[in-house]
N, C-alpha and C positions, 0 to 999 in steps of 0.2 A: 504493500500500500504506500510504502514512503517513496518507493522508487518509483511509480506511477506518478504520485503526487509531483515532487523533483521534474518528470519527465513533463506532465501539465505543463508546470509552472515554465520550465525552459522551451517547451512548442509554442506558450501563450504567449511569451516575450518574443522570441522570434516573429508571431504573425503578427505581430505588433510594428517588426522592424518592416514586414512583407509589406503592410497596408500603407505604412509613414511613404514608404521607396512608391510604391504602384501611385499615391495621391500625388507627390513629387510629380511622377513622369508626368504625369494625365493633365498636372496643372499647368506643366513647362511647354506643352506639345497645345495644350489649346490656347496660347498665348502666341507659340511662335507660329502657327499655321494663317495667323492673320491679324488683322486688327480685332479687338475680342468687341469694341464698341461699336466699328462697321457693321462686323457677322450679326450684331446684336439687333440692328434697328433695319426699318423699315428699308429698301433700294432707294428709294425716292425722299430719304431724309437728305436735309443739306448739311453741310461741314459744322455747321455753327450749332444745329440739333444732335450731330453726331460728338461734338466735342463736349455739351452741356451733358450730354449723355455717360460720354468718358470720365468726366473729372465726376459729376456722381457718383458710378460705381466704384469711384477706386481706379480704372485702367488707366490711370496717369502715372501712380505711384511706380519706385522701383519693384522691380518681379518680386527680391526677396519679399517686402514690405508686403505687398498684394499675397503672397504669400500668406505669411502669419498671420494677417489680418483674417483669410478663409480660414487657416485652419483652429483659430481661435473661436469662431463660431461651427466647424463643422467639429469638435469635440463635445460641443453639447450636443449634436444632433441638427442644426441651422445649418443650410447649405445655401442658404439664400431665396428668392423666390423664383419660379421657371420662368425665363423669360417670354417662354412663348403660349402658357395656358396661367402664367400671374399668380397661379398657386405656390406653398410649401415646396421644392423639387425633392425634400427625401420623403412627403408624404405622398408624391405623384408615386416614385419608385415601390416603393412596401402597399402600397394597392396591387399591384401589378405581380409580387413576388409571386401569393399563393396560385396564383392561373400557372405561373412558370415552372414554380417547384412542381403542380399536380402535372403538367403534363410530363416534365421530367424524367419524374419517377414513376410513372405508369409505361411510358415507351420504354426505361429500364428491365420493367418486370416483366413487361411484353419480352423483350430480348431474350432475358437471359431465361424467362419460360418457355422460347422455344427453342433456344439453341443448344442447352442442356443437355436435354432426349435425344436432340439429333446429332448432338457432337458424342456424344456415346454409343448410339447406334453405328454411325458411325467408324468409330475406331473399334468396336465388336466385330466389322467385318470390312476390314481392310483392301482396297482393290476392287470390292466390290460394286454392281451397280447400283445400292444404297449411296455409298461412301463417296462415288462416281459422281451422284446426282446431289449431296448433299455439299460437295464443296463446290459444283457449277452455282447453285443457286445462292448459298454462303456470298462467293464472289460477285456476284451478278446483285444482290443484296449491298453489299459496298463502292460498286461501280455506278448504281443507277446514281441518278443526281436526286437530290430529296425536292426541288420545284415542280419536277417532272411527275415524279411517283406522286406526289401529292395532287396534281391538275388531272392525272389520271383518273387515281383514286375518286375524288370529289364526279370526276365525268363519268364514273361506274355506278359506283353506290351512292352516290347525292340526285345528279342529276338522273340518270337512266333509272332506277328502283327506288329510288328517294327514299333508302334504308336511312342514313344518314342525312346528318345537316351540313349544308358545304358550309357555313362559317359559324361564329358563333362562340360563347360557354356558357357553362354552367347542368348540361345533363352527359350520360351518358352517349348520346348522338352529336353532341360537337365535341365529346374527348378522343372517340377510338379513329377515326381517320388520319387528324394531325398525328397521332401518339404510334402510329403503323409507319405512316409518314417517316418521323422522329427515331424510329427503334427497326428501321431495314439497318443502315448501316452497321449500327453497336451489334446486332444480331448477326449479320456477316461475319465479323469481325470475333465475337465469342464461341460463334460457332468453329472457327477454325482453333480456337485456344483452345477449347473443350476436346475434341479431337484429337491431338497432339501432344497437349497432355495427358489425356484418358489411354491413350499408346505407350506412350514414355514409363506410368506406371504400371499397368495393367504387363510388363516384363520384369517385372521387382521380383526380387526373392521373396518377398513376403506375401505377397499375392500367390504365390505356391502352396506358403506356408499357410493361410488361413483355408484355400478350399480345402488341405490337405486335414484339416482339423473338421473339415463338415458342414463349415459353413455354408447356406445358400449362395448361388451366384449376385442372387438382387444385392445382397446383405454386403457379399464383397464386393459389389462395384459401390455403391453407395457409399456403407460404412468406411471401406479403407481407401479403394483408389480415388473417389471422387473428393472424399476429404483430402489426401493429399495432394490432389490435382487443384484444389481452391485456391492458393492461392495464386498463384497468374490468373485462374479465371476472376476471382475478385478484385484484383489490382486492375485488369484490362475492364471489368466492369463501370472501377469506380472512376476511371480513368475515361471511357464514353461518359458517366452522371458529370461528371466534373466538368469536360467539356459541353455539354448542352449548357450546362447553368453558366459558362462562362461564355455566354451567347450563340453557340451556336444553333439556339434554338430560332434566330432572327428568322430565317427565311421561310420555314414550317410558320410560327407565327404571324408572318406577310402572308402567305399564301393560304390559309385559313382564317386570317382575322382573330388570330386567336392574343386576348389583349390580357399579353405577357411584358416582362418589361423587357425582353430582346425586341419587340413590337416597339415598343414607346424607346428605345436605345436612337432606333430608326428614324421616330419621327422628329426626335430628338436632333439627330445628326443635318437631316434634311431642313430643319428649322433654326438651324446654325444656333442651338440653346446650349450654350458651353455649361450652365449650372446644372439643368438636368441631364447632361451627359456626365460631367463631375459626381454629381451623387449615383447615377446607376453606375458607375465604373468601381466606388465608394463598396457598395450594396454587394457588388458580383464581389468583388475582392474579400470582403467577410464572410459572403456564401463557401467560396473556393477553401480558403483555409479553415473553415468550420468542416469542412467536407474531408479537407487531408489528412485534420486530426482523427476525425472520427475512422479512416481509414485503418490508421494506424492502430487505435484501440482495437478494428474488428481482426484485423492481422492478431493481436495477440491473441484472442477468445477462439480462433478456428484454428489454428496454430500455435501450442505451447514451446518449442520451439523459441516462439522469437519473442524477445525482452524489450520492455520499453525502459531503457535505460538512459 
């Protein structure tokens, strides 16, 4: 428990250094990519509105200075107001989380629920036309482009049988489209881990040893080689979760309307709103390393093995 704790306390200081450095770059990058008081205001403002505008916010001040000054109000929680919806921008952001996080972690469980069975089918038969057909489709699963499969999708089951909703949240009919969408790729991709690994062990001497004791087959692929094949498939898991929530959920949420904040990141960028891109970049960067930590904890609980020291 001490060395857990120890381990906390030195990952929490680190993400600590992670978020300082990530707020850094994000602030230095939307400063030098332009005028932040131009990008800010109307096309058809004049110099004299545009400058009454700059020395207001602060954009006149030295960088450090305009610095300290944000991040003195983004340690409470204040990141300013959006400039282009006049709201709170970290309360525009945490509206928007829970759509992102559900669709996230549903195209997750979509993944790794189908790619499990079939990366162990699988590697049960080697060579063959299972194994044949489950890695053309794996790869074909990571090659498609997710706009594509998504304008499909919606032109299948939305439009054509109007099983689903093409845009939309809040029931089951606007989550599972986007969330198939969302979890081809991570699915391609697990599936071949599952595979490969479930090979690599299932030639262990101890997988000798335990049928050799009685066990059932199910018992041994489950009980011994699948748990010792977890962890690549967990790390490649957490590693697709991690990467959606670090936006790569943006273009599945354009293409279903699905109002996540990879969606508002966008209109965000398109509205030249440097505060609400600030605080979503803020928001992803606390997700991500809340995500590594937690990673690291489930690394010890499925594997005794490995020490958080």
């Amino acid at each position: 428990m001490v060395r857990i704790s120890a381990y906390f306390i030195r990952r929490l200081l680190q993400s600590i250094l992670v978020i300082v450095g990530v707020s850094i770059v994000v602030f230095v990058i939307t400063r030098a990519i332009g005028d932040p008081a131009r990008m800010s205001m109307p096309l058809q403002a004049t110099d004299e509105q545009v400058e009454a505008y700059a020395q207001r916010m602060g954009f006149r001040d030295p960088l450090p200075v305009q610095f300290w000054n944000w991040a003195k109000k983004a340690v409470r929680g204040d990141f300013g107001d959006s400039l282009w919806q006049r709201e709170p921008a970290l309360g525009l952001v945490l509206e928007r989380v829970p759509a992102t996080l559900q669709l996230c972690f549903t195209a997750i469980i979509l993944a790794l629920g189908a790619s499990i069975p079939l990366g162990i089918l699988a590697a049960l038969r080697p060579r063959s036309w299972l194994d044949k057909l489950t890695t053309s489709i794996s790869l074909l699963g990571v090659c498609i482009p997710d706009f594509w499969l998504g304008l499909m999708l919606i032109l299948l089951f939305a439009v054509s049988i109007h099983l689903f909703f093409t845009s939309g949240y809040g029931t089951p009919r606007h989550l599972i489209l986007p969330a198939i969408t969302l979890a081809a790729r991570p699915w391609g991709r697990i599936t071949q881990i599952v595979r490969s690994s479930m090979m690599d062990e299932m030639h262990r001497t101890y997988m000798m040893t335990a049928r050799a004791k009685g066990l059932s087959e199910q018992r041994v692929l489950i009980t011994h080689a699948l748990k010792n094949a977890s962890i690549p498939i967990v790390t490649l898991a957490a590693w697709e979760l991690t990467r959606m929530l670090a936006g790569y959920t943006i273009v599945v949420e354009t293409v279903f309307a699905w109002p996540g904040f990879g969606q508002l990141a966008m209109h965000a960028i398109v509205e030249r709103d440097l505060t609400l891109i600030q605080a979503n970049v803020f928001v992803v960067a606390l997700i991500v390393v809340a995500m590594n930590i937690a990673i690291d904890f489930i690394y010890a609980t499925i594997d005794p093995r490995v020490r958080l020291e």
